[in-house]
C-alpha positions in Angstrom: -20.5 -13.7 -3.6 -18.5 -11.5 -1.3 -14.9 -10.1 -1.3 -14.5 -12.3 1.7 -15.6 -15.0 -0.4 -13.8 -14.3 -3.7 -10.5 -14.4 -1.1 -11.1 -17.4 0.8 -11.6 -19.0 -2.7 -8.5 -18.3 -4.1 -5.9 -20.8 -4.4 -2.8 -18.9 -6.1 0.7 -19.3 -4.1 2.6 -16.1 -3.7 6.5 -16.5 -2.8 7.7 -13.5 -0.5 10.9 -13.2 -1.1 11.7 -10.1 0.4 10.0 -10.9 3.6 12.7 -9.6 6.7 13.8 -12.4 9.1 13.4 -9.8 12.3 11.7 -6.7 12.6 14.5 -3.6 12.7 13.8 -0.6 14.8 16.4 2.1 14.1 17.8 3.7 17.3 18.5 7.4 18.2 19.9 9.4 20.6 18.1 11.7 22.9 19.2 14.6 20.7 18.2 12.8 17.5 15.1 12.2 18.9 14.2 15.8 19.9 15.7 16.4 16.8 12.7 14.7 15.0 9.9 15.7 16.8 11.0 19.5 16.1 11.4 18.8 11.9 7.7 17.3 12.2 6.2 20.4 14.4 7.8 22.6 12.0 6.6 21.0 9.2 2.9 20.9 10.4 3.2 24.5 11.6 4.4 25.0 8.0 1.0 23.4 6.8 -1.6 25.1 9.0 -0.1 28.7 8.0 -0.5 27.7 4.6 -3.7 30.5 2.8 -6.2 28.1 2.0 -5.5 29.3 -1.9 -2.6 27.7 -1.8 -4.3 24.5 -1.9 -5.9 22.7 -4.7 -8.2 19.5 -5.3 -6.7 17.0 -6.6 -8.9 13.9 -8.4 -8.4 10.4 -7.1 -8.2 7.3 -9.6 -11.9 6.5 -7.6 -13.0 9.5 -8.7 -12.9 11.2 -5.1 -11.3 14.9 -4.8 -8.5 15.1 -2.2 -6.5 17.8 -1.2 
């Protein structure tokens, strides 16, 4: 049997409470905007000066190493 299988199979109900009524999209001004897309280049430029000893692996619960 397949995980498609094991899924189409099931017959538990799950309530969603929480579940918004619209989709909400937060506005900003022009400055804001520009705003943002300079915190995120300075935060990647931040990143890609970073010594590569300043990194260390990390391991995953699936046994994987990350970064």
């Amino acid at each position: 049997m397949t995980a498609v299988d094991d899924i189409s199979d099931s017959t538990e109900v799950v309530e969603m409470d929480d579940v918004p009524s619209q989709f909400f999209v937060e506005k900003h001004s022009w400055d804001g905007l520009r705003d943002i897309i300079h915190g995120s280049r300075k935060y990647s430029g931040m990143i890609i000066n970073k010594a590569p000893h300043d990194f260390h692996p990390a391991l995953t619960r699936t046994g994987s190493t990350t970064l």
